[in-house]
C-alpha positions in Angstrom: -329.6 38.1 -75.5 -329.2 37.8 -72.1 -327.2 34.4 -70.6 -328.2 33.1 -67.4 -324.9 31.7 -66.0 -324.0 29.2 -62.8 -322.7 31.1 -59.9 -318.6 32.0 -60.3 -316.8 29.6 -58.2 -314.9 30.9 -55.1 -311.4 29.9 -56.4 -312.2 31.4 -59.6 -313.0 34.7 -58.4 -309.8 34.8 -56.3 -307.7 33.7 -59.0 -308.9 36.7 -61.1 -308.6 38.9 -58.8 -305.2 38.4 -57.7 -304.7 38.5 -61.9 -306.2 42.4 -61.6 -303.9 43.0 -58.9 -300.6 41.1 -60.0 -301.0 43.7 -63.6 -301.0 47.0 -60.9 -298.0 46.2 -59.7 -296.5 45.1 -62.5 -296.2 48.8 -63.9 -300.9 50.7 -69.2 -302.8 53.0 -71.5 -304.0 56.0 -72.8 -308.0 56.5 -72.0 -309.3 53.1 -72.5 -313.2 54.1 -73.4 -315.9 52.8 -72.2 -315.9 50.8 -75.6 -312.7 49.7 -76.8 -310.4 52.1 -78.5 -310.1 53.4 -82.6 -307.5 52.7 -84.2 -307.7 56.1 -85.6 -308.9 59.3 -84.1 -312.8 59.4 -84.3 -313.6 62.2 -87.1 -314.3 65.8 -85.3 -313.4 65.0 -82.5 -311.7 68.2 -80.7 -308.4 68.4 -79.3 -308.4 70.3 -76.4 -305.1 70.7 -75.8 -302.7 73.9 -76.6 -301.9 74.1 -80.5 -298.8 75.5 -79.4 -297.7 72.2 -76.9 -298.9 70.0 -79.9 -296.5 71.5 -82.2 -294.1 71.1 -79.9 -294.7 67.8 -78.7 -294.9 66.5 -82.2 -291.7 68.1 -82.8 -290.1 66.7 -79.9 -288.0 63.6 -79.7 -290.2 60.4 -78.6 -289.4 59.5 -75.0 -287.1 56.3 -75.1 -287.0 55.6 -71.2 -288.7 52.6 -69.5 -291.2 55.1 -67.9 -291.4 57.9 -70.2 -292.5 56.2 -73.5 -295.5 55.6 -75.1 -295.3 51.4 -74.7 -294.2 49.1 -72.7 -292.5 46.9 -75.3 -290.8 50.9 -76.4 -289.3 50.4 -79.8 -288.4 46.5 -79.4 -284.9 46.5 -80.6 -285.8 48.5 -83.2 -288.3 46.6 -85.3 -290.6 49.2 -84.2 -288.6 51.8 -86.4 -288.2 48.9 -89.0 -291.6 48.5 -89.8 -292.5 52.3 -89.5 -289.9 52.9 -92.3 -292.1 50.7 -94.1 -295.6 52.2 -93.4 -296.5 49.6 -90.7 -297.4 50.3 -87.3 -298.9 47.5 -84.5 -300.7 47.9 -81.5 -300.8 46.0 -78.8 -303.2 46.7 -75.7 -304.5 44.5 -72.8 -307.2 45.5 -70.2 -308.3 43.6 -66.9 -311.1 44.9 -64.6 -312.7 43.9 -61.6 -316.2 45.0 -60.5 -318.2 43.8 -58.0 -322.3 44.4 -57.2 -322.4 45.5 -53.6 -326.0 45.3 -53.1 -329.6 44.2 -54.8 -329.2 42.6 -58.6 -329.9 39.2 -58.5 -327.2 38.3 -56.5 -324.3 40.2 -54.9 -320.9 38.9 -56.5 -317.9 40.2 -58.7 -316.4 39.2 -61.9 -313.0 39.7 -63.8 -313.1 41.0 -67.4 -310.3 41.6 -69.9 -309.7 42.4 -73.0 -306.8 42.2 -75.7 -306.5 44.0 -78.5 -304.1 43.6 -81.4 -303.9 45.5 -85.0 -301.8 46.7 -87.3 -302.0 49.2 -89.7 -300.4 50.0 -93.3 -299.6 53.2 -94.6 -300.2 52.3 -98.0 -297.6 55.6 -99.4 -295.0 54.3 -97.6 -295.7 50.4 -98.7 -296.1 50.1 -101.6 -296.3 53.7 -103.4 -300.2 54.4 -103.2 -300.4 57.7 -101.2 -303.2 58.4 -99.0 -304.3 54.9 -98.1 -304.9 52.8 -95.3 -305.0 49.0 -94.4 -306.7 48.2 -91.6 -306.8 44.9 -89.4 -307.3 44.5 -86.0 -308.4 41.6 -83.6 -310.0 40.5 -80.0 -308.9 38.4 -77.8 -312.3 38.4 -74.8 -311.9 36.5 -71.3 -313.4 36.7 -68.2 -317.2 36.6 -67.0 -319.9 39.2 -68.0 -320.7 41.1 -64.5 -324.1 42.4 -65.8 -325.4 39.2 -67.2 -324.9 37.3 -64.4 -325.7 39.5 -61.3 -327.2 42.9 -62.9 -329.5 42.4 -65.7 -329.2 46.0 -66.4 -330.1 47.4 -70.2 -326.5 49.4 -69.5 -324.0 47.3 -69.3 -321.6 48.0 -66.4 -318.3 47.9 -68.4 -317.7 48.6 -72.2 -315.9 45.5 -72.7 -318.2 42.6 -71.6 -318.5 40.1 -74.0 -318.0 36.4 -74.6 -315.4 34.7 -74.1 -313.9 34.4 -77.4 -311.2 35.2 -80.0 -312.4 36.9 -83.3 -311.6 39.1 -86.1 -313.0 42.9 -84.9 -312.2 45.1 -88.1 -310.8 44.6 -91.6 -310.6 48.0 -93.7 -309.1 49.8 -96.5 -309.5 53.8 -96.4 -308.5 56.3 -99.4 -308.5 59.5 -98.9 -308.7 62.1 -101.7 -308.8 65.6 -102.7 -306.2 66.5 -100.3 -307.6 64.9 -97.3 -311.3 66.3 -97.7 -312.5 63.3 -98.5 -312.0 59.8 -98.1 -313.7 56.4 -98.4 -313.3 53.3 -96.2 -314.4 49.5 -97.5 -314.6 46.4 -95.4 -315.5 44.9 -92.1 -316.0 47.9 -89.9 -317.5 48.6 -86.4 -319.4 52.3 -86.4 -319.1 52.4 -83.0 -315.6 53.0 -83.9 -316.8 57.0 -85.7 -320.6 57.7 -85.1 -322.3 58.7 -82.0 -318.8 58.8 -80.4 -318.5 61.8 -77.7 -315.3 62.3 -76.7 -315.8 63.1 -73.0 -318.2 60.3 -72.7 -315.0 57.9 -73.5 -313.9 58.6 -69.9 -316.5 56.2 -68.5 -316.8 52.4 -68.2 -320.5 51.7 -68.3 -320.9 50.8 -71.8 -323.7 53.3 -72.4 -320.9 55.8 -72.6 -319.5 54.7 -75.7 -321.9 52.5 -78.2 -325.2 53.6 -76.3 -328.4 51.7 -74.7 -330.5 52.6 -77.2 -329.2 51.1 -80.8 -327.3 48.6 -78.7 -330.8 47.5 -77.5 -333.1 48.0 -80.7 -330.7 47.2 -83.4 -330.4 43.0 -84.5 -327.6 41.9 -82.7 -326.9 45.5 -81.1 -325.8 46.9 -84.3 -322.1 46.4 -85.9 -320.8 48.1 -82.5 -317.5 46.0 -80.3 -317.3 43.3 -80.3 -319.3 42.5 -84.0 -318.7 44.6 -87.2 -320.3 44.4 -90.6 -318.7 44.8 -94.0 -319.6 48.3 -95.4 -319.0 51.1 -96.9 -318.2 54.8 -95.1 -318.1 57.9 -96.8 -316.6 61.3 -95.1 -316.0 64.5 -96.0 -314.0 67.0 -94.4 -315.1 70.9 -96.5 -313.8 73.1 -94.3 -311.8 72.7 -90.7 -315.2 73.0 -88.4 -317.3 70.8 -90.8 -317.8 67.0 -91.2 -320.3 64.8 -92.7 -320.4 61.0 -92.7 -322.7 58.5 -94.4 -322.0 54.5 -93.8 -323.8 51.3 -95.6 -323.6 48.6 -93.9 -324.7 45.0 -93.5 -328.3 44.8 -91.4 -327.0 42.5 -89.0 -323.6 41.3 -87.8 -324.1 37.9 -86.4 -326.3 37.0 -90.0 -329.3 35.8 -88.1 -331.6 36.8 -85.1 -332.4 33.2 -84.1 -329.7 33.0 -81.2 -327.0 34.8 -79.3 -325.4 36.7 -81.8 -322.0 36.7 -80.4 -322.5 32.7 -80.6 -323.5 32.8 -84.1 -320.8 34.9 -85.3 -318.5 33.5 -82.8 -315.3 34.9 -84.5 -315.8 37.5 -86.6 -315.5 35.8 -89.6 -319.4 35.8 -91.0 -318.9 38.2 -94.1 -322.2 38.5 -94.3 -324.4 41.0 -97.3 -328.1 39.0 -96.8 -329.3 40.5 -94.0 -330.9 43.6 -95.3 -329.0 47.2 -94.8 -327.8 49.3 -91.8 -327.6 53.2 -93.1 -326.6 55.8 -90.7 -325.4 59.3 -91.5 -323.8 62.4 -89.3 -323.1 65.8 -89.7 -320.3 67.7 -87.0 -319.6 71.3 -86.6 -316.2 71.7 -84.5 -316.4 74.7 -82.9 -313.2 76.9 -82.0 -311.5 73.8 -84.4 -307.6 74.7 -84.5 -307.0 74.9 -88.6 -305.2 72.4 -90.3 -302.5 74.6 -91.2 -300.4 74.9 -88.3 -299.0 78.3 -88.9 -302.5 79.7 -89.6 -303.6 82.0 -86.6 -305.2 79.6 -83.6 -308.9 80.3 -82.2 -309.5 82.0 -79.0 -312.5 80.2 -78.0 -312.9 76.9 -76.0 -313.0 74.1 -77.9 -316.3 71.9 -78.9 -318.1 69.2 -81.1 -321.8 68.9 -82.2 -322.9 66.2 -84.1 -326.7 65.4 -85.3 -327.5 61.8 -86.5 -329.9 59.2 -88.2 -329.9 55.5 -88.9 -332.1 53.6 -90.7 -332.5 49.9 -90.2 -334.2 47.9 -93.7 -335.5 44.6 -92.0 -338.4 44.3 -90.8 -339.1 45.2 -86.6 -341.3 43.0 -84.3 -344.4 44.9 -82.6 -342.9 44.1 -78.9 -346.7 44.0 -77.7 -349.6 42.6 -80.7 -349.7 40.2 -82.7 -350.8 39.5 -86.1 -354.0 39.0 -85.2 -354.5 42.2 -83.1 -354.3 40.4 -80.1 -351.6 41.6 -77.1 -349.5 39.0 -77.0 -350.0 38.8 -73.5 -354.0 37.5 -74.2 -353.9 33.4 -74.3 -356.2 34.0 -76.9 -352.9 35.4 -79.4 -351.7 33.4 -81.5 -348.2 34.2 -80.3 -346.8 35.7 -83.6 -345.7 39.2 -83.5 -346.8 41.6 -85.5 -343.6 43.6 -87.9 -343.2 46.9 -88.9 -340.9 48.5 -92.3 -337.6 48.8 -90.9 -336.7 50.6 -87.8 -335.2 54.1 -87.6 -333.6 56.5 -85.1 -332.4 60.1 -84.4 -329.5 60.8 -82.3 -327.6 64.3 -81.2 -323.9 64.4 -79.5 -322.4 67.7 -77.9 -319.4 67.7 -76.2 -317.8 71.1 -75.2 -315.0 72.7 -72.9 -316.5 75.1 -71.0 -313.4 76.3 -68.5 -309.6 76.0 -69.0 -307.5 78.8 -66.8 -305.3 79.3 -69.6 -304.1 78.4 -73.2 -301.3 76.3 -72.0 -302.9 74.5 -69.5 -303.5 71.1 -69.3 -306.4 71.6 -66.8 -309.9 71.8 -68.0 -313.4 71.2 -67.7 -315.4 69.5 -69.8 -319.4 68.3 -70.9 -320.9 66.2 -73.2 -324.6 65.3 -73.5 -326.2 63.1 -76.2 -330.2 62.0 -76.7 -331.6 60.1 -79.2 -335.1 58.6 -79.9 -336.6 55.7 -82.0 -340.3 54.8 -82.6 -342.1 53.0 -79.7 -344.1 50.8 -81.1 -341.3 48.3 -82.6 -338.3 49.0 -80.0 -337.6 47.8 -76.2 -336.0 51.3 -75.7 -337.7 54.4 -77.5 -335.1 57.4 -75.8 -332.3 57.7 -74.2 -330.1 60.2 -73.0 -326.5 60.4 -70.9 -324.7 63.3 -70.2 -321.4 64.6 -67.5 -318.7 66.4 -67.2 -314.9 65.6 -66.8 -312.2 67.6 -64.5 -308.6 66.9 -66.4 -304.9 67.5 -64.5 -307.6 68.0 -61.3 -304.7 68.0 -58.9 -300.9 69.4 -58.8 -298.5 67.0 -61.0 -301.8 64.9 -62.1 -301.5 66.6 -65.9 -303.2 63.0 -67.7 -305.6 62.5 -64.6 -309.5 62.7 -65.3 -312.0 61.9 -62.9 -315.7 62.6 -63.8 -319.5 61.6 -63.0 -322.0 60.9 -65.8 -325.8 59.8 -65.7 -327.2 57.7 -68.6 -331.4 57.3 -68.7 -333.2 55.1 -70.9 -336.8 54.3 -71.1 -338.6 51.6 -72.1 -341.0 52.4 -75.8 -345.0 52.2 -75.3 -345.6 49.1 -76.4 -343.2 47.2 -74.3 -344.9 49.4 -71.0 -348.1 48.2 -72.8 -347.1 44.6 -72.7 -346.3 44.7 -69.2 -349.2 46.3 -68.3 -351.5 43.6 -70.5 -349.3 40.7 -69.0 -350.4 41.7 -65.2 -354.4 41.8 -66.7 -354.1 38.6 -68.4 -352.0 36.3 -66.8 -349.7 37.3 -63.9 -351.7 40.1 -61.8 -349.7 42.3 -60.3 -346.7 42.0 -63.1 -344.3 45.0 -62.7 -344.9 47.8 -65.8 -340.8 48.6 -66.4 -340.4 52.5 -67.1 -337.0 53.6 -67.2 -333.7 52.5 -65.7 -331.1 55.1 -64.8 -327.1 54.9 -64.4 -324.6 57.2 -62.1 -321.3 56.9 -62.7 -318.1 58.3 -60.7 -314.5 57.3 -61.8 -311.5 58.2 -61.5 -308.0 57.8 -64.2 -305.1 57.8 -62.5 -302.1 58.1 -65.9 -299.1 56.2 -63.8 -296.8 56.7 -66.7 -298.2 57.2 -70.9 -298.4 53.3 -71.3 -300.1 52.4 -68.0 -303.5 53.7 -66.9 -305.5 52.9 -63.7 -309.4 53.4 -63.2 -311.0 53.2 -59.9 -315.1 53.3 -60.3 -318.5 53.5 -59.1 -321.6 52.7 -60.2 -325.2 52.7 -59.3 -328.1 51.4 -60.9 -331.7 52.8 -60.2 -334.7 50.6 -61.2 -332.3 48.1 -63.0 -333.6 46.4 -67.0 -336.4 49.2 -66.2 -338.0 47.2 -62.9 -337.9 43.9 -64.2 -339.3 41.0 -61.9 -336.6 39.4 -59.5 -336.4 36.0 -60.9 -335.5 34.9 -56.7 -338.3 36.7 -55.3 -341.9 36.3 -57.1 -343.4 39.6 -56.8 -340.3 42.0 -56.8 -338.6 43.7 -58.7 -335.0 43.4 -59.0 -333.5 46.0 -56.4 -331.6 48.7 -57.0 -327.4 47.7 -57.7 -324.5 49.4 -56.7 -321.1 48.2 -58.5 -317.5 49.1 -57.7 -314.1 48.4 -59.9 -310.8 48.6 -60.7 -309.4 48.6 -64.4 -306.0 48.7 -65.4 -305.0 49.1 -68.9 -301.3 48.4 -70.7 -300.1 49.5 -73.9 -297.5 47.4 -75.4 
């Protein structure tokens, strides 16, 4: 649902902006995604790093100095240690961001976002005795204004984190794993942004159509169970063989529990446990190509690393026709009755490749990489019936840069034929010359800059071609809204 907001004040804006740049020169992160972070790695995901430096890495001694270790905070007198020895481990992150719309949108203006995020988890075997489990709990705390909502209007959302201002529960989970690690089984409040559809190279990127994409985010009630909403489930995976993976999770239909509002207002906390609202189903199969093995003495693959992942989700409740009623009528004709028609469920097909394709050597830590995903859903009951993004990302690109990425990315999504149709009946109707949307694209260029392992900065550019598909400029009858190019800074701590 889209929020039409009063202008930012001027003090406001400065104020956040001198918070963005008082946390660079304080002295944050690993990759923050375009969507926030898993707690765990996503399943078949490939490393592309050396299985050789791994070992050895993993082997080494952590890091204890101010600027060498993994956290600000480092081991905090020792309770870190305290609670490892008893299977717990907490997480502590905080992202800021500034990005401001240079030119067309509705209006040219910035906005700050942040985001912190806070879990723990528990090693059950080292808890209390249970080996191979995992408790899960994690939480949000949101602040800031949403850039897109109130200049943009785009259906990709400049920045992964823009949400409302809010604190809330995100995930709550137990995970067994059995059968040696081939399988396991994860219960509770879950986000599947979190493991399907996930493309590793794709994480690089801010606009939120590189992480949870345009598509479900768009079709599905409340955007799906994707940041920042989850649904209580149930997610099945299973591991046969080093290169293979399949997944199948049952969820809750709908996170906020209702579609009669903003569904980050109904569920304003995270706390709506909610099973009445029909079922979410979605199921993946990976093949990791070049996958090191498990056993690390087993001899390591020659070949350049890769994932590829196929997908489908299946959505129970019913789907609003976005163009006739019950009656037949368009609901653009006065003559409608003004109820739309439904459809049985709503379903969609995805597919995820990501791939290095050059590296100059097995030790190095430079490489190139590529990812491209697409996926479709049927026209007749869905704002957006395919989309597609795709890019490629240059790691350690310069001398002494080792954790540097910079990369540029396109995301295209188009608007399904019976929204077009809509458009198209509401100019013959009622509103002649009404604009028929078609497709809105996104270009992104950005750059992470890895100033030590617990402080990352992102410098980034966006722009936005036929923004929300050509929608009408809601300041200038007969226009479309024009064509948007954002800038930003991000900086992201790890404590």
């Amino acid at each position: 649902m889209k929020n039409y907001l009063e202008p930012v004040p001027r003090k406001r804006r400065v104020n956040a902006l001198a918070t963005v740049l008082l946390s660079l020169a304080a002295t944050p992160a690993f990759a923050q995604a375009s969507a926030p972070a898993a707690t765990e790695p996503a399943a078949g995901a490939s490393d592309a790093a050396a299985p050789a430096q791994q070992a050895a890495d993993a082997a080494a001694p952590a890091p204890t100095g101010f600027w060498e270790r993994s956290n600000l905070l480092g081991n905090m007198g020792g309770l870190r240690d305290t609670l490892g020895d008893h299977g717990i481990t907490l997480s502590l992150q905080e992202t800021s961001e500034y990005l401001y719309n240079t030119s067309g949108g509705t209006n040219r203006g910035g906005a700050y976002q942040g985001l912190t995020q806070f879990g723990f988890n528990v090693d059950t075997g080292k808890a209390v005795g249970l080996p191979g489990g995992t408790f899960n709990v994690s939480a949000l705390q949101i602040h800031g204004t949403n850039l897109t909502q109130r200049y943009l209007q785009t259906l990709q959302t400049a920045t992964g984190i823009e949400a409302n201002s809010t604190t809330r529960l995100w995930e709550l989970w137990y995970q067994q794993s059995l059968l040696d690690g081939k399988v396991d089984v994860k219960v509770g409040q879950q986000s599947v942004d979190q493991e399907f559809m996930v493309s590793q190279n794709a994480a690089t990127f801010m606009n939120a159509t590189f992480g949870w994409p345009v598509l479900p985010s768009t079709d599905l009630p409340a955007g799906g169970p994707a940041y920042p909403l989850s649904s209580l489930g149930v997610r099945l995976r299973v591991k046969p063989s080093d290169a293979w993976t399949a997944m199948v999770g049952v969820f809750d239909g709908n996170p906020a529990g209702r579609s009669d509002g903003d569904a980050q207002v109904l569920n304003a906390h995270g706390t709506n446990f909610n099973l009445r609202s029909g079922t979410f189903v979605i199921g993946e199969v990976q093949y990791a190509l070049n996958a090191p093995p498990a056993d690390p003495k087993a001899p390591q693959p020659a070949g350049l690393p890769g994932t590829y992942k196929l997908g489908v989700w299946y959505q129970s409740q019913h789907a609003n026709d976005p163009r006739y009623g019950t009656d037949g009528l368009s609901l653009a004709n006065p003559d409608s009755n003004g109820i739309a028609a439904t459809h049985r469920g709503n379903y969609g097909f995805y597919a995820v490749a990501d791939q290095m394709v050059w590296r100059p050597s097995a030790d190095s830590p430079r490489s190139v990489g590529v990812f491209a995903r697409v996926m479709g859903a049927p026209g007749d009951r869905n704002i957006v019936d395919f989309a597609a993004n795709a890019g490629v990302t240059l790691k350690a690109p310069f001398k002494g840069r080792d954790n540097d990425v910079a990369g540029i990315a396109v995301g295209y999504a188009k608007i399904g034929s019976h929204a077009r149709g809509l458009d198209g009946d509401t100019g013959v109707y009622t509103t002649p010359g009404y604009p028929v949307r078609r497709a809105e694209t996104v270009v992104e260029a950005t750059y992470q800059y890895q100033v030590t392992p617990w402080w990352q900065m992102q410098a980034d550019l966006q722009h936005f071609f036929r923004p929300g598909g050509g929608i009408p400029n809601p300041n200038a009858a007969g226009a479309r809204i024009g064509d948007e190019t954002v800038v930003g800074v991000r900086t992201t701590i790890t404590f």
